[in-house]
C-alpha positions in Angstrom: 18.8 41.1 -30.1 18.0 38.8 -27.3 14.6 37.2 -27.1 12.8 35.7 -24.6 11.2 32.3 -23.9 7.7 33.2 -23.6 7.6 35.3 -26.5 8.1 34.9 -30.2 11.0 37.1 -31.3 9.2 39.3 -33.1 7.2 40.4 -30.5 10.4 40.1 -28.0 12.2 42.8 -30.4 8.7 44.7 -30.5 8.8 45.4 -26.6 9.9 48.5 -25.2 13.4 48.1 -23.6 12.0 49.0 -20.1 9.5 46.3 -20.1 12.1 43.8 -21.3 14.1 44.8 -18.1 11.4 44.8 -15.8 10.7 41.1 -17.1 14.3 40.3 -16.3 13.8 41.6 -13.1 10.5 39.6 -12.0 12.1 36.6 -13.7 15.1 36.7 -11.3 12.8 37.5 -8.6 11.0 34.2 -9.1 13.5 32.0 -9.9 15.3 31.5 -6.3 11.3 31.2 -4.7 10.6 28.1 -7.5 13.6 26.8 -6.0 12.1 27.5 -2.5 9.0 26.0 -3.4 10.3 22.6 -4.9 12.8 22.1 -1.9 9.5 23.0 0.6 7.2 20.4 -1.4 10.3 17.5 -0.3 10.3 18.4 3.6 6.0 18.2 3.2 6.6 15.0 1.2 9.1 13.6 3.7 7.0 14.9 6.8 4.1 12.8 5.4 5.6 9.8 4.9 6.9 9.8 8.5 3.6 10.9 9.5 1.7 7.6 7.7 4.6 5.4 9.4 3.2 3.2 12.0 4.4 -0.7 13.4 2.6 -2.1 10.9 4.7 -0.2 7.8 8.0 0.2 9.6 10.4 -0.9 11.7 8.9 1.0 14.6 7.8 -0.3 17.8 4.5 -1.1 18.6 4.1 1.7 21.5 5.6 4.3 19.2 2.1 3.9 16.8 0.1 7.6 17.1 -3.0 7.3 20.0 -5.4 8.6 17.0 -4.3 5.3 15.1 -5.3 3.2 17.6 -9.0 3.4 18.0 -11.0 3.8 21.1 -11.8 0.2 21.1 -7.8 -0.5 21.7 -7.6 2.2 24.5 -10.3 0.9 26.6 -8.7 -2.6 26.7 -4.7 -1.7 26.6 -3.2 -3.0 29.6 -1.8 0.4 29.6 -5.4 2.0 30.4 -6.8 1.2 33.8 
């Protein structure tokens, strides 16, 4: 008989056949949403990184940096703030 992963075989052959189906079925439930999950953590990790970029880090332009970066102390005297 099959076992499964998780459990020894003895208690694997000791389960009732139902419950060993309805564990196949909650496993192949969760399987495609691990997937989900690991490709979603990559877009947050990529999003991130973009986020932290700034001139300083990148090959971005100065003006491109984030206003919040910047402090108040360089908005008061940008030439771009009258």
């Amino acid at each position: 008989m099959e076992t499964h992963p998780v459990l020894s075989p003895a208690l694997w052959d000791q389960t009732l056949p139902e419950v060993q189906a309805y564990m196949r079925v909650l496993e192949a439930r969760v399987e495609p949403r691990a997937s989900m999950v690991h490709s979603l953590q990559a877009q947050v990790r990529t999003a991130q990184e973009q986020l932290n970029q700034a001139s300083q880090n990148s090959s971005r332009p100065p003006l491109s940096d984030p206003v919040w970066g910047l402090g108040a102390s360089a908005l008061t005297h940008s030439p771009l703030v009258r």
